[in-house]
C-alpha positions as CSV (number, residue, x, y, z in Angstrom):
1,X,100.1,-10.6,164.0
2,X,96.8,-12.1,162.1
3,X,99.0,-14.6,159.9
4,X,100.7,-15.8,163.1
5,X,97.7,-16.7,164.1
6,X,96.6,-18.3,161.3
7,X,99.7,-20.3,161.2
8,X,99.0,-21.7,164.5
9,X,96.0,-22.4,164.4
10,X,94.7,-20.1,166.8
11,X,93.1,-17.4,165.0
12,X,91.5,-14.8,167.1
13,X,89.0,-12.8,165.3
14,X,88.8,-10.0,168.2
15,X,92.3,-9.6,168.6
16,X,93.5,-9.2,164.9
17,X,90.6,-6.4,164.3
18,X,91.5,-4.8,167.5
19,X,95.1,-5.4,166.0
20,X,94.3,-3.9,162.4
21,X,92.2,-0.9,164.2
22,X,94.8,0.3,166.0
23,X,97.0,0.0,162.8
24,X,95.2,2.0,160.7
25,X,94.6,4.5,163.5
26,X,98.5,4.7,163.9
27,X,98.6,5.4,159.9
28,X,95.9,8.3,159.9
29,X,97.6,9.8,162.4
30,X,100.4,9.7,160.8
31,X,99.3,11.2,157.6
32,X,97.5,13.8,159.4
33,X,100.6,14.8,161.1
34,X,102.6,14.3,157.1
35,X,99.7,17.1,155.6
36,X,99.6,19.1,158.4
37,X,95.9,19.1,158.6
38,X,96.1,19.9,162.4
39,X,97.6,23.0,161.5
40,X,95.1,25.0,159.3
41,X,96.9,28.2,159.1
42,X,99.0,26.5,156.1
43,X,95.6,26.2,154.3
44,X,94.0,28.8,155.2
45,X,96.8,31.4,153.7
46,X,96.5,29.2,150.6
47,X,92.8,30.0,150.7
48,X,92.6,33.6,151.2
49,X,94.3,35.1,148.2
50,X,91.4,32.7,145.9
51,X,88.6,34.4,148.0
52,X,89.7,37.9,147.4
53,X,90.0,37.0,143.6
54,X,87.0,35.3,143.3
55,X,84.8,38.2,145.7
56,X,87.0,40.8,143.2
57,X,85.3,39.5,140.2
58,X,82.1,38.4,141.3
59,X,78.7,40.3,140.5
60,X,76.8,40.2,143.8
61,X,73.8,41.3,142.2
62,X,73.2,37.4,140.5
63,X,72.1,34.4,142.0
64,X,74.8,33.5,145.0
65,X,74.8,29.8,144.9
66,X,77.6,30.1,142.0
67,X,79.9,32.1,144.3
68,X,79.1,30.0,147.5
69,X,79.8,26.9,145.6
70,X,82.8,28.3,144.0
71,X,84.1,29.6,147.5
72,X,83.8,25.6,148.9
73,X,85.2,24.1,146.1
74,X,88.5,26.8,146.7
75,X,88.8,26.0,150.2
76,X,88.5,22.1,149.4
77,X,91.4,22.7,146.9
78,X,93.4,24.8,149.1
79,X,93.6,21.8,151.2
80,X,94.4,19.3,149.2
81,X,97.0,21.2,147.5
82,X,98.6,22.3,151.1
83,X,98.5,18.9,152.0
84,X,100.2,17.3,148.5
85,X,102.8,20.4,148.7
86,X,103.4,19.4,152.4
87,X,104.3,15.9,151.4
88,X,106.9,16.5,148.6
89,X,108.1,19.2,150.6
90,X,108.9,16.7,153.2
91,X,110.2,14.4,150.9
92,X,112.5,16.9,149.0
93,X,114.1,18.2,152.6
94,X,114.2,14.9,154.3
95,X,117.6,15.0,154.8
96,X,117.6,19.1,156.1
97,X,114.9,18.0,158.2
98,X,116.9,15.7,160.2
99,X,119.4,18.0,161.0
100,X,116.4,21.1,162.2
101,X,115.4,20.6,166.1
102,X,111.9,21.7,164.8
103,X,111.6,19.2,162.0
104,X,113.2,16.5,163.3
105,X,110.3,13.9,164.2
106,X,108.5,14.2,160.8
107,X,107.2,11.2,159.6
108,X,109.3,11.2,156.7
109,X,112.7,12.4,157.9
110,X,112.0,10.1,161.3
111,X,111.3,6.9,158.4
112,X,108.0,6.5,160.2
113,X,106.4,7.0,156.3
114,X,108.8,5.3,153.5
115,X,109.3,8.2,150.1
116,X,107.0,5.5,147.9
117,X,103.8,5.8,150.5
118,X,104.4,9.5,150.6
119,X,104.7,9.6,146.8
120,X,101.2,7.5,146.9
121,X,99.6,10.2,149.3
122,X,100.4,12.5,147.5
123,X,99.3,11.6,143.9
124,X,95.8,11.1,145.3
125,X,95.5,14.5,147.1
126,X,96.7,15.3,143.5
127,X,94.0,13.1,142.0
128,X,91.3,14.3,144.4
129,X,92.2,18.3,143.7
130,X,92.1,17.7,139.9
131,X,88.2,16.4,140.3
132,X,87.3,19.9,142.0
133,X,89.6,21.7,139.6
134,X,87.0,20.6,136.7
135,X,84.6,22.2,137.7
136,X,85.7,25.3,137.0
137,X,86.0,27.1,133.2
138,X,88.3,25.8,130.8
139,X,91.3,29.0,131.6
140,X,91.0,28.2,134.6
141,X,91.8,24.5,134.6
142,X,94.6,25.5,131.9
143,X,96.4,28.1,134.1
144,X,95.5,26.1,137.5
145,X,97.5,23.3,135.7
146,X,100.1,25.6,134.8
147,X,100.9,27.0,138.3
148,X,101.7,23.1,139.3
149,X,105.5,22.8,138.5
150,X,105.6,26.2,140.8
151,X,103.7,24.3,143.6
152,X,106.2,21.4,143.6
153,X,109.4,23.1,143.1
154,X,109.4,25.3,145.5
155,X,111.1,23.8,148.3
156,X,114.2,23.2,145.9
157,X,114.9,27.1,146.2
158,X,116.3,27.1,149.7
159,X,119.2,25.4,148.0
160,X,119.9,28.4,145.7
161,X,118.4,31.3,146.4
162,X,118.1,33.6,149.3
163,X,114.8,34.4,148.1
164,X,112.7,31.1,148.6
165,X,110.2,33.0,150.2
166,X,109.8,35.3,147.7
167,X,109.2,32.2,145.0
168,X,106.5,30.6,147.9
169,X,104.8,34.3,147.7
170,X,104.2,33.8,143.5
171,X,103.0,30.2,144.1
172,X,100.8,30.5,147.3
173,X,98.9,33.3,146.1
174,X,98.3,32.1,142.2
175,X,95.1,31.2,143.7
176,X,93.8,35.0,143.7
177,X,94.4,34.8,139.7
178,X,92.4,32.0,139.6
179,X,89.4,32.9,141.7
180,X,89.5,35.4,139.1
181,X,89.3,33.7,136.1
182,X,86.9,31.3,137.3
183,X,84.2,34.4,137.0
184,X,85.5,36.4,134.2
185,X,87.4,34.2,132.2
186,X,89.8,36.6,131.5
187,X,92.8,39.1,133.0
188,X,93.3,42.0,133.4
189,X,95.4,44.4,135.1
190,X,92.9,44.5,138.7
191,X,93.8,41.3,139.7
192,X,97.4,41.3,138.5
193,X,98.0,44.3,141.1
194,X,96.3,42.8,144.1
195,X,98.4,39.7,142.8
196,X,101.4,41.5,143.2
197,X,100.6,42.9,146.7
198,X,99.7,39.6,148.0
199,X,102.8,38.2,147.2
200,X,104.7,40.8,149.3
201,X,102.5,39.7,151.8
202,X,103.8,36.4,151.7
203,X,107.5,37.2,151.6
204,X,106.6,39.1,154.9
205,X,105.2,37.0,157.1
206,X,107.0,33.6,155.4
207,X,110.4,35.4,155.8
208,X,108.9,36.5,160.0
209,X,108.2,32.2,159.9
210,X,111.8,31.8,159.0
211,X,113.3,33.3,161.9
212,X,112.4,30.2,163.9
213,X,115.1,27.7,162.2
214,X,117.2,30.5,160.8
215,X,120.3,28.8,163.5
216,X,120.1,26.0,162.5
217,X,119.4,26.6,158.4
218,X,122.4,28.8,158.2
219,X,124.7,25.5,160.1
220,X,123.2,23.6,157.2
221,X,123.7,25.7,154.4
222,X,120.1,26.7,153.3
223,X,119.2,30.5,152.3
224,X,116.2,32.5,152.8
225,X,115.5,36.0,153.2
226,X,115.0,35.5,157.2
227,X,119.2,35.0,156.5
228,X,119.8,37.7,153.7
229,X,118.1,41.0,156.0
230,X,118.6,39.0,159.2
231,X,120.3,42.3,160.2
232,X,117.6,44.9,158.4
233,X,114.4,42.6,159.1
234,X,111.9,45.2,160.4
235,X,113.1,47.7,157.6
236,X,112.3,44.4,155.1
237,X,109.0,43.8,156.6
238,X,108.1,47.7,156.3
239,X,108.8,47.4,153.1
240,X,107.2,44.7,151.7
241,X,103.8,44.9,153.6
242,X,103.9,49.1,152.1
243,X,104.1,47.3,148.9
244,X,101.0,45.5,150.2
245,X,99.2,48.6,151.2
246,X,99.8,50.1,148.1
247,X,98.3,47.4,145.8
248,X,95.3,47.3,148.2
249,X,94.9,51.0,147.6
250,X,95.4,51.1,143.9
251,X,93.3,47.9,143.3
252,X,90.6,49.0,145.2
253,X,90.1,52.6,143.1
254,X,90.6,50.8,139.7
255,X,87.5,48.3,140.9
256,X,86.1,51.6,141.6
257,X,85.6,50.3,145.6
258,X,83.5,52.6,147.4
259,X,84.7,54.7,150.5
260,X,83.7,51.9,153.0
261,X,86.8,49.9,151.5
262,X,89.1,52.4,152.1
263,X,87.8,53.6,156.1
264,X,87.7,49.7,157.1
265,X,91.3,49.3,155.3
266,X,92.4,50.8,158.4
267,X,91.9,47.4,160.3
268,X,94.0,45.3,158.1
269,X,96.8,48.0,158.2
270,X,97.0,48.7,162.1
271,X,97.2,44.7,162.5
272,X,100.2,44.9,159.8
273,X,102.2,47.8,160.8
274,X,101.4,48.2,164.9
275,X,100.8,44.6,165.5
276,X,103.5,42.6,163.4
277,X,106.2,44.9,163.3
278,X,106.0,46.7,166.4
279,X,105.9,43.3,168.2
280,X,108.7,41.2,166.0
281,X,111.6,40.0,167.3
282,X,113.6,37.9,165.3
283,X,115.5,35.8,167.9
284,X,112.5,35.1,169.5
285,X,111.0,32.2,167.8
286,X,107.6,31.5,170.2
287,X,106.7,35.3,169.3
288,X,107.2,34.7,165.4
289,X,105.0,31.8,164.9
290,X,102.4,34.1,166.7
291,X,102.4,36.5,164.4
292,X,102.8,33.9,161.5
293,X,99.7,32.9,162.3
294,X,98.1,35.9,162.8
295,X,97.8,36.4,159.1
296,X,95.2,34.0,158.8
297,X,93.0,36.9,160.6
298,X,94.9,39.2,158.2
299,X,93.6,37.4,155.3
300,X,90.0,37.1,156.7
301,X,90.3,41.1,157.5
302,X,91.2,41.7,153.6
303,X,88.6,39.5,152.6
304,X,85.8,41.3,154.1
305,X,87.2,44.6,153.4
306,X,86.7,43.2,149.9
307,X,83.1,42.3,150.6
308,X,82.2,45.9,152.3
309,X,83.7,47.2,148.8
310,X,81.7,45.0,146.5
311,X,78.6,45.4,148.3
312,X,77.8,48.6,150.9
């Protein structure tokens, strides 16, 4: 528009910066709607398991400006790395997504945003996340940058497994090792158990998320355990979210979690097993985003039944 302008003599100034304005307003919005960042409950379950890790190992009887500071710079990475993870996802199922009602009209399976500017996006998110990385302790950084071939591989297992879901549950929730780490600078077995439970939390509610394209996946060929227990779901959910319970349980005596823990526990548990389950329905689509996104409160439940554990 400018250069026609130019061409003929008859630049505008006004009208090529209203022009450019409304250009790069179109792009923002367009990589908003590329990292989902209108739709926080993707980072905010990204977030959650690094709080509990981090509140798991931190000594609330020093200074708290470490643990406040550490808790930002999480929740800045969680968002970052949602947001890069959302992009190659994209790019990766571009050609699934064209054939999914709900998918349809993303920027990169539309062609609205070309593979090359989503490859760009996403290599600064990358960039960005590695600057807040460093400012945590060196095992930290080492297994952080470990975890990444997980992070970006992840939507390649709908193509061969049935348990993709299972796979997102190991990466998603790597973060809970971390927040760890980034105060003890070690492992042990304590966060290795509430690993293990968070990760059956993730295979519940991402396999309750499933149910909303699982017509159209199965038309296109893609697994997932929505598909494999389509026919035993609640009896899968029950299942993996006592698996959950369990760890809580056990992880909180081996901190040595005092009875506060254990009487609040009750909260995150009754929102679980008479809220989730008692309410699915998996040909109902509206009602399993719902409670999808219901586990953000889940996470924020666990994370100050942590805090009442640690502290009171």
């Amino acid at each position: 528009y400018c250069i026609i302008y130019i061409h003929t003599n008859q630049f505008d100034y006004q009208s090529c910066l209203c022009y450019l304005q409304v250009n790069f307003m179109n792009q923002f919005n367009l990589f908003v709607e590329l990292t989902r960042l209108k739709k926080p409950i993707g980072y905010m379950l990204l977030f959650w398991p690094c709080s509990w890790g981090l509140t798991l190992a931190y000594d609330f009887s020093n200074n708290l400006d470490k643990y406040f500071l550490y808790l930002f710079l999480f929740f800045l990475g969680s968002i970052l790395m949602r947001s890069a993870g959302c992009i190659v996802n994209d790019i990766f199922d571009r050609k699934f997504d064209k054939k999914v009602f709900r998918t349809k009209d993303r920027p990169i399976a539309s062609g609205k945003i070309s593979i090359y500017l989503g490859l760009f996006y996403s290599g600064i998110l990358c960039l960005v996340a590695l600057l807040v990385l460093i400012n945590f302790n060196s095992i930290t950084i080492i297994l952080a940058l470990g975890s990444m071939p997980l992070a970006f591989s992840y939507p390649l297992m709908k193509r061969y497994t049935y348990w993709p879901q299972l796979f997102l549950g190991i990466t998603f929730n790597y973060g809970l090792i971390l927040g760890w780490t980034s105060i003890t600078e070690q492992l042990n077995i304590i966060p290795i158990i509430f690993y293990l439970g968070a990760i059956f939390w993730t295979l519940g509610y991402d396999t309750i998320y499933g149910y909303q394209d699982i017509k159209d996946d199965e038309i296109i060929g893609l697994k997932s355990t929505s598909i494999k227990f389509k026919e035993t779901a609640k009896s899968f959910l029950i299942v993996c979210y006592l698996i959950l319970t369990f760890s809580l349980i056990i992880g909180g005596y081996m901190v040595n979690f005092n009875l506060f823990y254990y009487l609040f526990l009750i909260v995150p548990l009754i929102h679980l097993f008479l809220y989730q389950i008692k309410i699915f329905e998996s040909n109902n689509p509206n009602r399993c985003l719902k409670i999808f996104k219901s586990n953000n409160y889940f996470g924020l439940i666990v994370f100050v039944n942590i805090l009442i554990g640690k502290i009171l």
